[in-house]
SEDO-756411 format. One record per residue (C-alpha): chain; x, y, z; residue in one letter; residue number from 1. Coordinates in steps of 0.5 Angstrom, whole numbers, plus 2048, in hexadecimal, padded with zeros to 3 digits. Layout:
SEDO-756411
chaine, c1, c2, c3, residu, num
A, X, Y, Z, A, NUM .
...
***
This chain:
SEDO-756411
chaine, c1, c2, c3, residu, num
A, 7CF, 803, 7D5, X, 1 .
A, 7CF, 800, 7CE, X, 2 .
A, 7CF, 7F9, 7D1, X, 3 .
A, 7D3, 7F6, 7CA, X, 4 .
A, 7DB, 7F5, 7CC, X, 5 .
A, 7E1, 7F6, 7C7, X, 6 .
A, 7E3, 7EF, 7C6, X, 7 .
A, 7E8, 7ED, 7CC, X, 8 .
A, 7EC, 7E7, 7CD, X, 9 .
A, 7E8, 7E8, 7D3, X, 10 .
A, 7E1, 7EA, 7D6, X, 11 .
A, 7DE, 7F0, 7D8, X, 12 .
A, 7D8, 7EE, 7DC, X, 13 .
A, 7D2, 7F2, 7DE, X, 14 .
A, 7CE, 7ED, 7E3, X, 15 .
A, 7CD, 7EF, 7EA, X, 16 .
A, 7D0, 7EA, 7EE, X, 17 .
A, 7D7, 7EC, 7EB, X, 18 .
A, 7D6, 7F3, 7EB, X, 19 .
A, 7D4, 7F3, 7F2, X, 20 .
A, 7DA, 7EE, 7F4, X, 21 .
A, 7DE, 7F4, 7F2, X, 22 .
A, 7DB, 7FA, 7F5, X, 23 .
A, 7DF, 7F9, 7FC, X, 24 .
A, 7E5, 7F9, 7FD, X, 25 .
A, 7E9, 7F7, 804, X, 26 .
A, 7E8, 7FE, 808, X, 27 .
A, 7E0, 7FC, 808, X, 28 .
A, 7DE, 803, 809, X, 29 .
A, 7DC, 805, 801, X, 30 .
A, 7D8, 802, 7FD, X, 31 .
A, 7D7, 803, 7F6, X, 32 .
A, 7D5, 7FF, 7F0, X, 33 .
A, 7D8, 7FF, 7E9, X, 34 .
A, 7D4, 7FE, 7E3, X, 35 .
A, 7D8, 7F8, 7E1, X, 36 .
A, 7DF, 7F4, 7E2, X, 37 .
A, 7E4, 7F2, 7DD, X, 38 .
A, 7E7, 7EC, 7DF, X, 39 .
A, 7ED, 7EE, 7DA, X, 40 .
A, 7F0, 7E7, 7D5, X, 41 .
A, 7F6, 7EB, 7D4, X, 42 .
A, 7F9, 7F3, 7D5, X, 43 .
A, 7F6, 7F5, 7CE, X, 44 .
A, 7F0, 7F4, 7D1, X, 45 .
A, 7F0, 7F9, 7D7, X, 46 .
A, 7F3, 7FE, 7D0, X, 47 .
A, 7EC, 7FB, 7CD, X, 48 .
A, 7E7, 7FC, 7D2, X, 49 .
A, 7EB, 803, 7D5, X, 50 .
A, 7EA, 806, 7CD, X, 51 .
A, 7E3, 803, 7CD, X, 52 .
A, 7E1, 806, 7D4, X, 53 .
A, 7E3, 80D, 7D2, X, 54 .
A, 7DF, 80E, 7CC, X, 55 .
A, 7D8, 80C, 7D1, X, 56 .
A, 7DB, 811, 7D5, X, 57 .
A, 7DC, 80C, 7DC, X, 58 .
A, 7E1, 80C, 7E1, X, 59 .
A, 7E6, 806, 7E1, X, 60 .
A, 7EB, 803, 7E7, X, 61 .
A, 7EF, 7FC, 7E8, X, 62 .
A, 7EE, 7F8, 7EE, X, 63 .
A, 7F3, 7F5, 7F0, X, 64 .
A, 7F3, 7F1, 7F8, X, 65 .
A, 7ED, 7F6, 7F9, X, 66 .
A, 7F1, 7F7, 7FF, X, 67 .
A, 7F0, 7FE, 7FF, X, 68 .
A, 7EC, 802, 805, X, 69 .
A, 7E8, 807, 803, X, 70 .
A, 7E5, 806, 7FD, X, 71 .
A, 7EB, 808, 7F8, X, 72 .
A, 7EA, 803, 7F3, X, 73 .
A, 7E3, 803, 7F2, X, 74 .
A, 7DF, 806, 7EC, X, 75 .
A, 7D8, 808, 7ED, X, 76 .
A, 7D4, 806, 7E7, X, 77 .
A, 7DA, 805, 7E3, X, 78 .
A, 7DF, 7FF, 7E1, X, 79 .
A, 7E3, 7FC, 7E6, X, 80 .
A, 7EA, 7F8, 7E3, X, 81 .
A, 7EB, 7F1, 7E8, X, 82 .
A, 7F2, 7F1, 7E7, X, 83 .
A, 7F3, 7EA, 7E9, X, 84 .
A, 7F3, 7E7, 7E4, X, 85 .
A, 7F8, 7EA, 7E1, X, 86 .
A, 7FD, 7E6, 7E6, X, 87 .
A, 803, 7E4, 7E2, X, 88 .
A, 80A, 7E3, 7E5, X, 89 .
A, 80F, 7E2, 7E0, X, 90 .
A, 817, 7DF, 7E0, X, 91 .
A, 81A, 7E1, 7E6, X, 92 .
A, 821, 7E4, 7E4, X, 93 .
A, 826, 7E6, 7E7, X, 94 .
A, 825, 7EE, 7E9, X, 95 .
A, 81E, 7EE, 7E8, X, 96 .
A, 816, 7EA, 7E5, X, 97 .
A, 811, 7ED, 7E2, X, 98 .
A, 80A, 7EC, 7E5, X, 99 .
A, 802, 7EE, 7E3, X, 100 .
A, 800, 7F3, 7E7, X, 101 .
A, 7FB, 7EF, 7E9, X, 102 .
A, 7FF, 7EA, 7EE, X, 103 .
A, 800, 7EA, 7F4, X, 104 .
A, 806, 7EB, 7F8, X, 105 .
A, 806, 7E4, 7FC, X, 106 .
A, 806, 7E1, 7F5, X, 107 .
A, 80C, 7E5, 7F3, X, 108 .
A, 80F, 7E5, 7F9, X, 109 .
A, 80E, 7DC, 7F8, X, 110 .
A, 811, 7DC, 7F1, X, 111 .
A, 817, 7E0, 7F2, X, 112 .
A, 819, 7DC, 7F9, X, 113 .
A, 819, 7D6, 7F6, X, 114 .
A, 81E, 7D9, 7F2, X, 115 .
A, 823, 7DC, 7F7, X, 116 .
A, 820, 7E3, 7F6, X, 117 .
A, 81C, 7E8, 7F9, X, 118 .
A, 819, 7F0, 7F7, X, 119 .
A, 81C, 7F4, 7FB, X, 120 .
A, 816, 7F7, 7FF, X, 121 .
A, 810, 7F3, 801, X, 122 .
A, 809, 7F6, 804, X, 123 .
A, 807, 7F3, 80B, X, 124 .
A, 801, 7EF, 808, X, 125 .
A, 804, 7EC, 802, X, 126 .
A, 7FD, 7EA, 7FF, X, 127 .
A, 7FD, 7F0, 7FB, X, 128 .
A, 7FD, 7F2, 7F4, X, 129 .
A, 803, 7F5, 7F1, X, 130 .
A, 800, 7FA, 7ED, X, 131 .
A, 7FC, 7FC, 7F3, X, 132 .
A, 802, 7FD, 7F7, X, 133 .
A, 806, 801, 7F2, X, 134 .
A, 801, 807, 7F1, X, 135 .
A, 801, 807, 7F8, X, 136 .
A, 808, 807, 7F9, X, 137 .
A, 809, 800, 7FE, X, 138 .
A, 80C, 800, 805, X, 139 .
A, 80F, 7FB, 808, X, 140 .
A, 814, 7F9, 80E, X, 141 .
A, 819, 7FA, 809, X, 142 .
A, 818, 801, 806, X, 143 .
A, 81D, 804, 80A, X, 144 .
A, 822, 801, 806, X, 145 .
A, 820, 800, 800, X, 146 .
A, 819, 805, 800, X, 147 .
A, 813, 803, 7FD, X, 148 .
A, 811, 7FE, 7F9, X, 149 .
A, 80F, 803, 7F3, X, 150 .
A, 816, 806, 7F4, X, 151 .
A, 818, 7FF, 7F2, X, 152 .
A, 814, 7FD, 7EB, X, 153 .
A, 819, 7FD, 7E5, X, 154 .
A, 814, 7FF, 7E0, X, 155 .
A, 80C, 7FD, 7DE, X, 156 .
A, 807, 7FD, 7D9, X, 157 .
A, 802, 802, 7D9, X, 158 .
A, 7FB, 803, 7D7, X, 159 .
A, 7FA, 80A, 7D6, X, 160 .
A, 7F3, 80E, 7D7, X, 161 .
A, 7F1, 80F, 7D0, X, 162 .
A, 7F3, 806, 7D0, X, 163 .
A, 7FA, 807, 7CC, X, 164 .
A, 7FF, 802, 7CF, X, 165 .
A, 806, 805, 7D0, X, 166 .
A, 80D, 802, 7D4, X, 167 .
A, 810, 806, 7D8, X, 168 .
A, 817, 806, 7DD, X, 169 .
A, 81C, 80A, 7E0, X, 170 .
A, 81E, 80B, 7D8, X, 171 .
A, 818, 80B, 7D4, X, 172 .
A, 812, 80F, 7D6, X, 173 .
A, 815, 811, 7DB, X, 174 .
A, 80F, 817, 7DD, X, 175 .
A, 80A, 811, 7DD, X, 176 .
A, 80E, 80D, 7E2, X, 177 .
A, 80F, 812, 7E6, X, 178 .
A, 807, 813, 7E6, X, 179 .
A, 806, 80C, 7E6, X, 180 .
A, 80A, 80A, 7ED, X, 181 .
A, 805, 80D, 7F3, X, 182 .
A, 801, 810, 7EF, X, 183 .
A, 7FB, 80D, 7F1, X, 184 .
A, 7F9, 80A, 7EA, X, 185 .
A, 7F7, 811, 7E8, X, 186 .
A, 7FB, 812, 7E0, X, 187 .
A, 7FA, 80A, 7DF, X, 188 .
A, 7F9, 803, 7E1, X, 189 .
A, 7FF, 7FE, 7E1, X, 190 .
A, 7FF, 7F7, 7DE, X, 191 .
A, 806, 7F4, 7DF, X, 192 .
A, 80C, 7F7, 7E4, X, 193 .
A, 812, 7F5, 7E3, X, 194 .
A, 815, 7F4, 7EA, X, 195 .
A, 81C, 7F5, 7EE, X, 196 .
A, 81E, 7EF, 7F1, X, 197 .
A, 824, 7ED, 7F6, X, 198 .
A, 827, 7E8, 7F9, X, 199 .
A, 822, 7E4, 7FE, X, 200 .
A, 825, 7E3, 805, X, 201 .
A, 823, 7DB, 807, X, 202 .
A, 821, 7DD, 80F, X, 203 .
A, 81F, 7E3, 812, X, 204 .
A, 821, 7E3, 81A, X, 205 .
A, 81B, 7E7, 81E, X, 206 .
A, 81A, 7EB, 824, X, 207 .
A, 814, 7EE, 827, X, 208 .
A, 817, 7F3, 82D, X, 209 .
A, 812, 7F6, 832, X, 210 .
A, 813, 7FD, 835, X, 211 .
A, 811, 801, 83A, X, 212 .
A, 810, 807, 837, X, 213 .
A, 810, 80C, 830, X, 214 .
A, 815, 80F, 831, X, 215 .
A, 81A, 809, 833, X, 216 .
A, 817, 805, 82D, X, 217 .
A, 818, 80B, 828, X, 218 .
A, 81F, 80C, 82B, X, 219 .
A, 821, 805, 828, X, 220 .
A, 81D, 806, 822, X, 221 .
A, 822, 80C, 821, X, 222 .
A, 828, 808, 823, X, 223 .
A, 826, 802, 81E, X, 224 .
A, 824, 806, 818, X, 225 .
A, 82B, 809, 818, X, 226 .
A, 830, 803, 81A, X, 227 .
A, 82D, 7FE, 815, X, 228 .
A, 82D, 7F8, 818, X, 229 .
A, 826, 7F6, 817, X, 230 .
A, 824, 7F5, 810, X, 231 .
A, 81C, 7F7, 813, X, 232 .
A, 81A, 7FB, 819, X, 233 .
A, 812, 7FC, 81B, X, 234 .
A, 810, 7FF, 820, X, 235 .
A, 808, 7FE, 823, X, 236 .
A, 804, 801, 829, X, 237 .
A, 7FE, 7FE, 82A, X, 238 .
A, 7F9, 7FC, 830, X, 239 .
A, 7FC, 7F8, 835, X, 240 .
A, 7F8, 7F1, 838, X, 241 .
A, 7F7, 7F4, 83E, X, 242 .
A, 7F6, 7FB, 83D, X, 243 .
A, 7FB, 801, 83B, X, 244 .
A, 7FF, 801, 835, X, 245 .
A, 804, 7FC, 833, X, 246 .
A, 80A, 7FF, 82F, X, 247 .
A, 80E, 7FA, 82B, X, 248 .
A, 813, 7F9, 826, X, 249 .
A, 815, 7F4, 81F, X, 250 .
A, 81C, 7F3, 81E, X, 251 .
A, 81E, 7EE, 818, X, 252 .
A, 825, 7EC, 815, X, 253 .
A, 826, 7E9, 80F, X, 254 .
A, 82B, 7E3, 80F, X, 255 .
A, 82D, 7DD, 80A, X, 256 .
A, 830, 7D7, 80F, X, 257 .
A, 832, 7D7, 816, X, 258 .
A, 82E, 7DC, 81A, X, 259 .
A, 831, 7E3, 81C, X, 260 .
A, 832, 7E4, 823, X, 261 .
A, 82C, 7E7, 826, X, 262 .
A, 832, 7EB, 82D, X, 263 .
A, 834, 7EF, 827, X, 264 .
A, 82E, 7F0, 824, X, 265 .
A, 82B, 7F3, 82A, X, 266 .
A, 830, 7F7, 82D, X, 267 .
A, 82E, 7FD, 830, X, 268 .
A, 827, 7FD, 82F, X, 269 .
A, 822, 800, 834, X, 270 .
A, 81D, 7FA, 834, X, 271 .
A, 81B, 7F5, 83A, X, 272 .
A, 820, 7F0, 839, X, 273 .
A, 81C, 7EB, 83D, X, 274 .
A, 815, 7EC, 838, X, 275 .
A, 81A, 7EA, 831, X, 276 .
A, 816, 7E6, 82C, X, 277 .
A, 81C, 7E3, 828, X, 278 .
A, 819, 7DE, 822, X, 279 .
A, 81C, 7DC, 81C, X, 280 .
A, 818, 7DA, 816, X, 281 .
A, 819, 7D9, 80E, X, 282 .
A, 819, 7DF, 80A, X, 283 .
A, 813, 7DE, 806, X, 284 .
A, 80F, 7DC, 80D, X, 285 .
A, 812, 7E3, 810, X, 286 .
A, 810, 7E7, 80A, X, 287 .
A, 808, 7E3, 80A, X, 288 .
A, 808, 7E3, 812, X, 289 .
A, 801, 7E7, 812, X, 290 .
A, 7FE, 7E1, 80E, X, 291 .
A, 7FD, 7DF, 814, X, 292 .
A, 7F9, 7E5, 816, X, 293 .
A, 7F5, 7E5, 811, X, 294 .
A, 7F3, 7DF, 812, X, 295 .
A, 7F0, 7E0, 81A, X, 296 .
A, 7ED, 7E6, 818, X, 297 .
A, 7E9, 7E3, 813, X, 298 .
A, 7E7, 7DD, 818, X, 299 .
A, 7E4, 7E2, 81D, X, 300 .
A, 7E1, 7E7, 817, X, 301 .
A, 7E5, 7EC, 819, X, 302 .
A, 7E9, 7ED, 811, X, 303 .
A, 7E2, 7EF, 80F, X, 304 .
A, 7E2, 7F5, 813, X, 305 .
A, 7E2, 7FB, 811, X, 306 .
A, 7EA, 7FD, 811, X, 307 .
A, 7EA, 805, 812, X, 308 .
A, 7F2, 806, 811, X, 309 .
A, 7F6, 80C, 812, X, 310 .
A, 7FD, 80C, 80F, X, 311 .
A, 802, 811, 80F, X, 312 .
A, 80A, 813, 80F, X, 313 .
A, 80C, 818, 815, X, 314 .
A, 814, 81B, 816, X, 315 .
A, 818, 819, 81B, X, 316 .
A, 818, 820, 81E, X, 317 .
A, 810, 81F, 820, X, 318 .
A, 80F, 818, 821, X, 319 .
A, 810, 818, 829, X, 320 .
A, 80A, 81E, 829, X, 321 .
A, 805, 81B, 823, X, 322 .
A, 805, 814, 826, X, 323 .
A, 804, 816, 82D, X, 324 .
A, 7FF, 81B, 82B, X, 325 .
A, 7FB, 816, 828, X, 326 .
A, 7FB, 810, 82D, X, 327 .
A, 7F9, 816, 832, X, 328 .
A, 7F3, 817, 82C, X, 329 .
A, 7F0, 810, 82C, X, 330 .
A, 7EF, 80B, 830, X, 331 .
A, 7F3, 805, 82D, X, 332 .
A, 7EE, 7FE, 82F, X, 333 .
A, 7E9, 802, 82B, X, 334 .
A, 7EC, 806, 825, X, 335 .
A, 7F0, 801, 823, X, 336 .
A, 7ED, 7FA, 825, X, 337 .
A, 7F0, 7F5, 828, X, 338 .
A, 7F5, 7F2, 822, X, 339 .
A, 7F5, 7F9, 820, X, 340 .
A, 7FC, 7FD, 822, X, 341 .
A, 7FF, 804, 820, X, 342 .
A, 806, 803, 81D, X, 343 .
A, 80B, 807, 81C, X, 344 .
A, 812, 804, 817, X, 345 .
A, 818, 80A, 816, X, 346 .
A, 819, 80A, 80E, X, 347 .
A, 81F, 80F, 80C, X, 348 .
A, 81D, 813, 807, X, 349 .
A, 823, 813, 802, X, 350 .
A, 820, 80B, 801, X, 351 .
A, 81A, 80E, 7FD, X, 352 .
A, 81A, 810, 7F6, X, 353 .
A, 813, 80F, 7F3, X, 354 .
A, 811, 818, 7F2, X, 355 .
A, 80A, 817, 7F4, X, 356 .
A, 80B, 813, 7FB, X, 357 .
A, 80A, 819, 800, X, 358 .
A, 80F, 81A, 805, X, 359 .
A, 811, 81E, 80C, X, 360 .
A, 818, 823, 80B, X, 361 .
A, 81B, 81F, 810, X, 362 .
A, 820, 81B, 80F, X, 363 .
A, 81D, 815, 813, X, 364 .
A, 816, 814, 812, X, 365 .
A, 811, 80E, 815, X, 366 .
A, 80C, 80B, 812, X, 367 .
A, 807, 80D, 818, X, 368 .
A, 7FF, 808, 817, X, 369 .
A, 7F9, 807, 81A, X, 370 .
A, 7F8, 801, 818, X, 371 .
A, 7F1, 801, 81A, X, 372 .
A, 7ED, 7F9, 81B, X, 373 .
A, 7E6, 7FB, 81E, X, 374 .
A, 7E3, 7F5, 822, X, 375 .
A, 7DC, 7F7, 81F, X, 376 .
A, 7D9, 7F8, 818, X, 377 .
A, 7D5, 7FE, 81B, X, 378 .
A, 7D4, 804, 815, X, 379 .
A, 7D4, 80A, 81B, X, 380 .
A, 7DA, 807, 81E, X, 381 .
A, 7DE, 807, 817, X, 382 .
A, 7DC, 80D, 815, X, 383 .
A, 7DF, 80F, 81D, X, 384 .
A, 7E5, 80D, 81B, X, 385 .
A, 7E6, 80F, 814, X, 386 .
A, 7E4, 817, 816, X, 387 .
A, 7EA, 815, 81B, X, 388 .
A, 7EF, 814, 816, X, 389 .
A, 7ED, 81A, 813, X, 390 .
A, 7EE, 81E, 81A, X, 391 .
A, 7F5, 81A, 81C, X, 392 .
A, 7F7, 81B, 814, X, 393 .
A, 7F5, 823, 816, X, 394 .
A, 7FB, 823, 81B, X, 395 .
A, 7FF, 81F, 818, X, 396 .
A, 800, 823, 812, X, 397 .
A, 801, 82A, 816, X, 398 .
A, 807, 826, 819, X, 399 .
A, 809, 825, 813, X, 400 .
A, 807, 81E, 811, X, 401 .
A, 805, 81B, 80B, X, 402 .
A, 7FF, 818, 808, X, 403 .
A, 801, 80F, 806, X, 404 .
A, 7FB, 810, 801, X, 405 .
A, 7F7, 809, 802, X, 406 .
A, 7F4, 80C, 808, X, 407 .
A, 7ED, 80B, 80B, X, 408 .
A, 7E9, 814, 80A, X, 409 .
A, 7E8, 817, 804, X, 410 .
A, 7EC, 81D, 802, X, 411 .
A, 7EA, 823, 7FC, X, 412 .
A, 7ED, 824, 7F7, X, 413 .
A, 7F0, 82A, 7FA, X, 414 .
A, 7F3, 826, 7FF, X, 415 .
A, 7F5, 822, 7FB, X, 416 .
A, 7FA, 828, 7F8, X, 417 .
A, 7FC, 829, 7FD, X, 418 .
A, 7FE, 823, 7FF, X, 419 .
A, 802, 821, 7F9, X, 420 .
A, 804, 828, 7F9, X, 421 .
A, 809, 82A, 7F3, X, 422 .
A, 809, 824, 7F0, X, 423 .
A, 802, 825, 7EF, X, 424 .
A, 803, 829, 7E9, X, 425 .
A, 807, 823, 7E6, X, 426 .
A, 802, 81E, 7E8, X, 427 .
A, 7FB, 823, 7E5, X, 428 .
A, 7FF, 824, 7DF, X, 429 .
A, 801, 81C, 7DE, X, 430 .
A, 7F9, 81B, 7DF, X, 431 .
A, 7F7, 820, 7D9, X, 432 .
A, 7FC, 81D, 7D5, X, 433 .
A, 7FB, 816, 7D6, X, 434 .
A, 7F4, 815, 7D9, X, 435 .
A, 7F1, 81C, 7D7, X, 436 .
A, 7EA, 81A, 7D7, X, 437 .
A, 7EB, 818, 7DE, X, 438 .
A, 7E8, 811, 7DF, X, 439 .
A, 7ED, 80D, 7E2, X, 440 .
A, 7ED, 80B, 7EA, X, 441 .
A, 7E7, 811, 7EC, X, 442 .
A, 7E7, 80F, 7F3, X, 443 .
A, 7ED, 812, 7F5, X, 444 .
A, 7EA, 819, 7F2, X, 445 .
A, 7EF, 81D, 7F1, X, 446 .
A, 7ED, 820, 7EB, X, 447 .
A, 7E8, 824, 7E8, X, 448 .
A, 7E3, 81E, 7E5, X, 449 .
A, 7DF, 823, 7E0, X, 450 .
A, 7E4, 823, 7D9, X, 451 .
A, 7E2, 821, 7D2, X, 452 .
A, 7E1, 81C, 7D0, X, 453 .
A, 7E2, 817, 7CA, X, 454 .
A, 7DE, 816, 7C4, X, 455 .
A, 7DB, 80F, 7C5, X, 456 .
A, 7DF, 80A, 7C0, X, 457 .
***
């Protein structure tokens, strides 16, 4: 590649050190090393660099958290977008903020709470990037009533695959935006998001509940998923400390002032009343709680483990038989660690509204993940794990479950057809139009990579 970058505002570099800082992502299972890293001074240098890209004939992806888990935002030999410098957060107002792609929640999440407000929907892990959450669509324990979190930005600025930005909403660009939202970075590469926001909760009251059984715990999982009194349900199942499995369930109720009254909130529930872990934290605190894992997993070594995670969406009519004929297929101390867990989290369907985010018929579905944290870096046992996603994907999708698409296997191109299913074709045609010379976000490979290129300009 020519080694003399268009003018930016900020820098392109070339040396081995930053280029090898961006060859991995949080998965450790891929690595691929770009031929340069864009560290952009303002949007138009993405523009500059995905125009100077294309005419050289390299592929190009913007990174956000490099949270990914499987190699999905790397590029091999091509240019790689650090989007963290793009990080801006702008006035909060009422109803909404405008954010740079590159920002992480938990900096949104700080800047809207000091003034009373909050996105509607926030991921489990806050320290991730917007951007990378809204091509992915962006699950949280809230989905249920407000859906995900790309069904929940208001509009964005867009940088094409051919380096042309473009704004587009629910009014404007209409096409893009639906392209953009869960699209896995395939028409464009977003700069800012403008994002709904919503009126914040000053504390949060938390139970953890412990069951004894899938079945008991699903029943309440329905029960709680249609009566409403909690504004967030999530369920786990993991090894238990003494040996068999562990089924639990975390309910949390938003409130402004005096506490609600815990004998309502948990009436008729189906849980061991003796094992109750009721706590009441602040907002901000609740939504950041895994900070704290974060931390213990990076004192011991285990945050730099590989992460093969395997996320899926199951309807209500399969979930009792999927998950018990997974837990029957794996041994949990083993395949997903000892702070690994599956969760399964009910979402009513009708909450979502991004086209591009594949989900079951049902009307009730659940966020069923294998949440893999291995307690080794060993490559066979990775690579164990990641054949097993594919296996446990195999069953899932025969009963009718669908692929969250920031899984750890690879998928061909045929797969991915038949993953997106119709709207594959409007997502292939946005790909000609706006990326047609197919250089964005290779690593998800969706897409046949052999078209025309561009005169070099």
């Amino acid at each position: 590649m020519e080694r003399t970058p268009p003018p930016l505002d900020g820098e392109l570099r070339f040396d081995e050190l930053t280029c090898a800082e961006h060859s991995d992502d949080f998965g450790h299972i891929l690595r691929h090393v770009p031929e340069a890293v864009l560290l952009p001074g303002s949007a138009d240098d993405v523009a500059r660099a995905i125009r100077w890209a294309a005419q050289r004939g390299r592929k190009f992806a913007a990174q956000g958290a490099r949270h990914a888990t499987f190699g999905r935002s790397l590029v091999a030999g091509g240019i790689v977008a650090d989007m963290s410098t793009l990080g801006s957060i702008g006035v909060v107002e009422d109803d909404r903020v405008v954010v740079g792609a590159g920002a992480r929640w938990s900096d949104v999440l700080r800047a809207t709470v000091a003034q009373g407000k909050t996105p509607p929907v926030l991921t489990e892990y806050l320290d991730l990037s917007v951007a990378g959450t809204l091509i992915v669509g962006g699950v949280g324990g809230t989905t249920s009533a407000y859906g995900v979190q790309s069904d929940n930005v208001l509009a964005m600025d867009v940088v094409t695959g051919e380096g042309t930005t473009l704004s587009c909403s629910a009014t404007e660009n209409v096409e893009l935006f639906d392209m953009v939202r869960a699209g896995l970075g395939q028409v464009g590469v977003i700069v800012t998001a403008t994002l709904k926001l919503v009126a914040a909760p000053e504390s949060v009251r938390r139970f953890q509940l412990v069951y004894p059984d899938l079945a008991t715990l699903l029943r309440d999982e329905r029960l709680l998923s249609g009566d409403e009194r909690f504004d967030a349900v999530q369920g786990a199942i993991a090894a238990a400390p003494g040996g068999g499995i562990a089924y639990r369930l975390d309910v949390v109720k938003y409130f402004d002032g005096d506490p609600p009254d815990d004998t309502v909130l948990l009436a008729d529930l189906s849980d061991d009343p003796n094992q109750r872990q009721p706590t009441t934290l602040g907002y901000f605190d609740y939504a950041n709680r895994f900070a704290a894992l974060e931390t213990a997993l990076r004192a011991n070594g285990q945050w730099f483990f590989p992460h093969p995670w395997l996320m899926t969406f199951v309807g209500d009519s399969r979930i009792e038989s999927v998950v018990t004929a997974e837990l029957q297929s794996m041994n949990p101390a083993t395949d997903l660690g000892p702070f690994g867990q599956l969760t399964i989290s009910p979402i009513r369907r009708s909450a979502i509204s991004s086209p591009l985010l594949r989900i079951p018929s049902d009307d009730l579905c659940y966020a069923f993940n294998f949440v893999r944290m291995p307690a080794t870096s060993d490559a066979e046992e990775v690579q164990r794990l990641v054949a097993a996603n594919r296996t446990a994907y195999g069953r899932i999708k025969a009963a009718g479950g669908t692929l969250y698409p920031v899984s750890a296997f690879p998928l061909s191109q045929h797969e991915w057809r038949d993953h997106f299913g119709p709207a594959f074709d409007q997502l292939d045609a946005a790909k000609r139009q706006y990326d047609p010379y197919a250089i964005l976000n290779p690593g998800y490979d969706l897409f046949e990579q052999l078209r025309p290129q561009p005169a070099v300009g």
